[in-house]
C-alpha positions in Angstrom: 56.4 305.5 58.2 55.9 308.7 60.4 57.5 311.6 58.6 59.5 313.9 61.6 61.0 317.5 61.3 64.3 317.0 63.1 65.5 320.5 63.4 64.0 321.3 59.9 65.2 318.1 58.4 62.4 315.6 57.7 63.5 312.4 58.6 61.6 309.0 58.1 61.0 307.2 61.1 59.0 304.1 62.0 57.1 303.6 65.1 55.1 300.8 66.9 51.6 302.7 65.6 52.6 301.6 61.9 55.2 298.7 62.9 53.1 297.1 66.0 54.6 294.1 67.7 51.8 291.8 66.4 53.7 293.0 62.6 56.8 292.3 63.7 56.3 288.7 65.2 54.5 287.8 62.0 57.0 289.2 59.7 59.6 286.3 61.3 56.7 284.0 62.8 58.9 281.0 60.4 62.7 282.4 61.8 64.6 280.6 64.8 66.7 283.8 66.3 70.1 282.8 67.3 71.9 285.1 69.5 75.7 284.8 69.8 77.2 287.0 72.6 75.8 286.6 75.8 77.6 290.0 77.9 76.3 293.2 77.1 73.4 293.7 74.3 72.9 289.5 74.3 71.2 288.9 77.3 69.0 292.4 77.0 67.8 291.5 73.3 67.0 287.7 74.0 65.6 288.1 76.7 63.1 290.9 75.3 62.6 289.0 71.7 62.0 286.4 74.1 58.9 288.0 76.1 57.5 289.2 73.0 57.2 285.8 71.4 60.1 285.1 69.0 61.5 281.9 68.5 64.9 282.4 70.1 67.7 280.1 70.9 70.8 281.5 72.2 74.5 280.3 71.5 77.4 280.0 74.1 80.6 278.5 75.1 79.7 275.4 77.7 81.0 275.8 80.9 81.7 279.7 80.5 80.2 282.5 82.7 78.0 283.7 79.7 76.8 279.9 79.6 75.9 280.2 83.4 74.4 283.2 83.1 72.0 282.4 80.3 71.0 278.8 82.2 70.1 281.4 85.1 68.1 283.3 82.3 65.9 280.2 81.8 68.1 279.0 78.9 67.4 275.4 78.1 70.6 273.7 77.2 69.2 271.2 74.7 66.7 273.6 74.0 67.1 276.9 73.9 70.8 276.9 74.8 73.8 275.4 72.4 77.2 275.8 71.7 77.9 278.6 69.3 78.0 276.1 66.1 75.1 274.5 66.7 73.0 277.5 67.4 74.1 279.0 64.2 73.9 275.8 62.5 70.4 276.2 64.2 69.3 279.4 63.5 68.2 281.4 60.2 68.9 284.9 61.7 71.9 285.1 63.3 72.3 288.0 65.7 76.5 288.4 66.2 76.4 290.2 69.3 79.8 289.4 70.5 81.7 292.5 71.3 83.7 293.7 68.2 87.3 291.4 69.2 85.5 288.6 69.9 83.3 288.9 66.6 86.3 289.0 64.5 88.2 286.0 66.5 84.8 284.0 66.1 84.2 284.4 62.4 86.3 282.0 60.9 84.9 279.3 62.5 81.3 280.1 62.1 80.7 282.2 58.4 80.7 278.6 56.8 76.9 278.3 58.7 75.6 281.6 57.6 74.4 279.8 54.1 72.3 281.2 51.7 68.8 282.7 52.7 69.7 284.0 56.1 70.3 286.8 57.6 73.4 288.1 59.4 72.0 290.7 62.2 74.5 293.0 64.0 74.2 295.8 66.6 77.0 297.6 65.5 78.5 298.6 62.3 81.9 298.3 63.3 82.5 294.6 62.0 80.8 295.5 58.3 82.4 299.0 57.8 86.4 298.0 58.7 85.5 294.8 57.2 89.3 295.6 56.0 91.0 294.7 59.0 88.0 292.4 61.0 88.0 289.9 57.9 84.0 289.8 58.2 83.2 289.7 54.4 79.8 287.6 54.8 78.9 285.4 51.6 76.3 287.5 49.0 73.8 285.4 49.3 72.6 285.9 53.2 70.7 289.3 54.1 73.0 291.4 56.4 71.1 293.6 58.5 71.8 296.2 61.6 69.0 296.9 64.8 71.5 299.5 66.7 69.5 300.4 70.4 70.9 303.8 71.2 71.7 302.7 74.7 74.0 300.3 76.7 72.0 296.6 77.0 71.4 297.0 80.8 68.9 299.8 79.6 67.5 298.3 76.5 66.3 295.8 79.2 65.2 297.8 82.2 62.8 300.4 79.9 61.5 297.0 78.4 60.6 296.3 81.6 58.9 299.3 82.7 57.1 299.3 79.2 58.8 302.3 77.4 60.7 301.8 74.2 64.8 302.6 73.8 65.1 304.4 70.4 67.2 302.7 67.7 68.4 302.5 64.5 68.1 300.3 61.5 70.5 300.0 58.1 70.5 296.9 55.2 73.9 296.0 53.9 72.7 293.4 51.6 69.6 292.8 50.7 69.9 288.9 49.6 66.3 287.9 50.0 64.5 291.2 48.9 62.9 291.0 52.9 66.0 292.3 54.3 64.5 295.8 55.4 61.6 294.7 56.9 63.2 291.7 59.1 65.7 295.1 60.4 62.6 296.6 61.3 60.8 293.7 62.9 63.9 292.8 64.9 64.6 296.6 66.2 60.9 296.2 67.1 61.1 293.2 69.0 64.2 293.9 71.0 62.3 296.9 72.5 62.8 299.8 69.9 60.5 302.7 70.4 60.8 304.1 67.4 63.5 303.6 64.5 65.4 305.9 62.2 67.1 304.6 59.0 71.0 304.7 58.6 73.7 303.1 57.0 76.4 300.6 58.5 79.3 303.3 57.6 77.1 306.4 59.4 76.0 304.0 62.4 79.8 303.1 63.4 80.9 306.4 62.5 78.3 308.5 64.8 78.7 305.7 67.8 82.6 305.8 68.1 82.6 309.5 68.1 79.6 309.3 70.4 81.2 306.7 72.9 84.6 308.7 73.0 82.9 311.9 72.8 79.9 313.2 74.9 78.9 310.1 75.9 81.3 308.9 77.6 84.8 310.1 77.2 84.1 313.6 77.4 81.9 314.0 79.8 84.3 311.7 82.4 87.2 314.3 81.0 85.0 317.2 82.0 83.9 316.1 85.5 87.4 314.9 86.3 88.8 318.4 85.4 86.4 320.6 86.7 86.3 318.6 90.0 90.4 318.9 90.4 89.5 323.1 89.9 87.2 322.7 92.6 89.5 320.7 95.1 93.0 322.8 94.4 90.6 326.1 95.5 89.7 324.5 98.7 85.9 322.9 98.1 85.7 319.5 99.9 84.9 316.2 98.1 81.5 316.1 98.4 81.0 319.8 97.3 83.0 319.3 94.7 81.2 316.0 93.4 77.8 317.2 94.2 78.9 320.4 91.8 80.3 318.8 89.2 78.3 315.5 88.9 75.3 314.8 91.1 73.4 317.7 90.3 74.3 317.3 86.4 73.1 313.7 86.8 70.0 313.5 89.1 68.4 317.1 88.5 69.4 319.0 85.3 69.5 315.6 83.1 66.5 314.8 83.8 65.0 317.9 82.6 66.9 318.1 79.5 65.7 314.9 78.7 62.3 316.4 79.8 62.3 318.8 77.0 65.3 320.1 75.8 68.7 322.1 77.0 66.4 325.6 76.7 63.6 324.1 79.2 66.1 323.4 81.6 68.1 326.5 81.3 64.2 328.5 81.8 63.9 325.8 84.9 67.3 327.2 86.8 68.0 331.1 88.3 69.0 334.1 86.1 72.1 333.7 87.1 73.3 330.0 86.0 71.2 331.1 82.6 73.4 334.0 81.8 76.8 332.1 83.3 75.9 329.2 81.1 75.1 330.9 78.4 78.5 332.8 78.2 80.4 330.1 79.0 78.7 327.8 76.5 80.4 329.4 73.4 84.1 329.1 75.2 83.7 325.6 75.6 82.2 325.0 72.2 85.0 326.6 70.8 87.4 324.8 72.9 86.2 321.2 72.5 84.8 321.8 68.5 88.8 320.8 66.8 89.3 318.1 69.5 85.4 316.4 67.7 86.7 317.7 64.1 90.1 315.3 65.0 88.0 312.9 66.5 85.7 312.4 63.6 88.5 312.2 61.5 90.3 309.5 63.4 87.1 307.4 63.4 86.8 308.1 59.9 90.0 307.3 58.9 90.1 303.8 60.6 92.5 304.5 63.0 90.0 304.2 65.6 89.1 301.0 64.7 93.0 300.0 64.2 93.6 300.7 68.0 90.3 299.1 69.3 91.7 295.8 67.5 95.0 296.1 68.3 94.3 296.4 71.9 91.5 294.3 72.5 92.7 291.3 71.0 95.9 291.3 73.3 95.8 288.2 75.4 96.1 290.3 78.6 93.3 292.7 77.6 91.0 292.0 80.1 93.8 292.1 83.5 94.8 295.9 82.2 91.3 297.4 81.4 90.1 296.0 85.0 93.1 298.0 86.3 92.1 301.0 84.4 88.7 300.9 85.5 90.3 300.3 89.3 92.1 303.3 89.0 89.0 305.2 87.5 86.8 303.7 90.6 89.5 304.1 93.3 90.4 307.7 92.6 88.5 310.5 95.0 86.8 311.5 92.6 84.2 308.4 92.3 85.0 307.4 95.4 83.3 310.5 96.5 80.5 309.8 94.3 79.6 306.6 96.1 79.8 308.1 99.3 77.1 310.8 97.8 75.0 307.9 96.3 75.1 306.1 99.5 72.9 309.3 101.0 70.6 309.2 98.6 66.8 308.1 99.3 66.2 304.5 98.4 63.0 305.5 96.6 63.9 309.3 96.2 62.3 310.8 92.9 64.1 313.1 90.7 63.3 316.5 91.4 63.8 319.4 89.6 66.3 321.5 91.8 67.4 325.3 90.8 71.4 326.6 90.4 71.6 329.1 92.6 
């Protein structure tokens, strides 16, 4: 393993020098792969262990969209493609990628497959850690095991494709076989990791709820949505006011952050945006820091987990968060954003544009 300073914390981390793909395909050259879940990290992982030479079968409802979808994938049915019992049945590493609700409403009917000497895979903590309330208690016997790409399934796919690596992490719950660490690492190899970093299920689920409601996602979509209301009340039309608040955030400074860091893009931009931000930077810190500390603690406490199961297991979950999502696409805000994107350059490249 590589040994990384991390902000003057050496942290372990494995990498595709010491962990090659030729490794990893050995390591489970005598495993049939079974993904379950076919919607957001299914199709991305399969598909990748796939083209890199696993044995994979994947396991769906007949006659469901995710059944279609796969059979348009190149999923055999017969083959490659099975109901969800027989591709457990099937497999000796099963890879529950269902979303959390469905995981927990699928369980029952599948934990009496997962028999002794394989290995339970998930993407996500969430199912292990609040085992409490989601019922998943696997049998001690099978090795239970966590890959966790640090990105959405649409791009552990498309930087497969253009041959980079999505980094991830990897944790053991149970180590039943005494090979449970290095199948985690083979697998977070072969769905397209670039590097891994070691974790825990608890830390995992704990750092990706805060992350998905905090900076991620639901803070940064609270932040645009205010500062682009400031913007509008003071007279700045839509598309100045979404080219300010978003565009430029998203296709310029992003890009060099990601570059090289928040201080390589601050030295990138005018005197003036480095001082403003810099100022500013410590008001919003010290606004936003009790709203992560309450955060945390919410995800911490369980209550997080409480409400994501509570909700999403409501028969009419689906109808109300396509509304929400309607009411986040339809409002000016994003509906000035895809008059903006419709402007842009097919093939533009990012460049690297100065605040002024």
């Amino acid at each position: 393993m590589a040994k990384i300073n991390f902000g003057g914390t050496i942290e372990e981390v494995v990498t595709r020098e010491e962990f090659p793909m030729e490794m990893a395909v050995n390591v489970l050259q005598n495993e049939t792969i079974a993904i379950i879940g076919y919607g957001v990290q299914g199709p991305a992982q399969a598909l990748n262990l796939r083209d890199n030479g696993f044995n994979v079968i994947v396991g769906q409802r007949k006659g469901s969209k995710t059944w279609d979808k796969a059979v348009a994938h190149g999923w055999l049915p017969g083959e490659t493609l099975f109901e969800i019992e027989e591709a457990v049945k099937k497999g000796t590493i099963i890879q529950f990628l269902l979303s959390d609700a469905g995981q927990i409403a699928l369980w029952p009917s599948i934990k009496q497959y997962i028999t002794k000497g394989k290995t339970l895979y998930f993407s996500h903590g969430f199912g292990i850690t609040f085992k409490d309330q989601t019922g998943i208690i696997p049998s001690p016997d099978v090795d239970v095991i966590l890959a966790a790409p640090k990105g959405s399934g649409t791009s552990v796919r498309r930087l497969f494709l253009q041959g980079k690596g999505i980094n991830a992490s990897y944790a053991v719950f149970q180590d039943a076989t005494g090979n449970a660490k290095g199948k985690a690492i083979a697998l977070g190899i072969g769905v397209g990791a670039g590097y891994l970093f070691e974790t825990d299920f608890k830390k995992e689920v704990y750092s990706d709820l805060t992350g998905e409601r905090g900076t991620l996602m639901g803070a940064i979509a609270g932040i645009f949505e205010a500062q682009y209301e400031v913007l509008r009340s003071k007279g700045h039309t839509p598309s100045e006011a979404f080219n300010e608040t978003v565009e430029e955030l998203t296709q310029s400074l992003m890009p060099l952050v990601a570059e090289n860091g928040m201080d390589w893009m601050y030295a990138n931009c005018s005197t003036t945006a480095q001082r403003g931000a810099l100022d500013w930077k410590k008001k919003f810190k010290a606004a936003t820091l009790p709203v992560f500390k309450e955060l945390y603690d919410s995800v911490a406490s369980g209550a997080e987990a409480k409400r994501t199961i509570d909700t999403c297991s409501k028969p009419d979950y689906r109808e109300k968060l396509a509304e929400e999502l309607k009411e986040l696409r339809d409002s000016e805000l994003w509906q000035a954003g895809a008059a903006v994107r419709s402007l842009r350059p097919e093939k533009a490249t990012v460049e690297a544009s100065m605040i002024n």
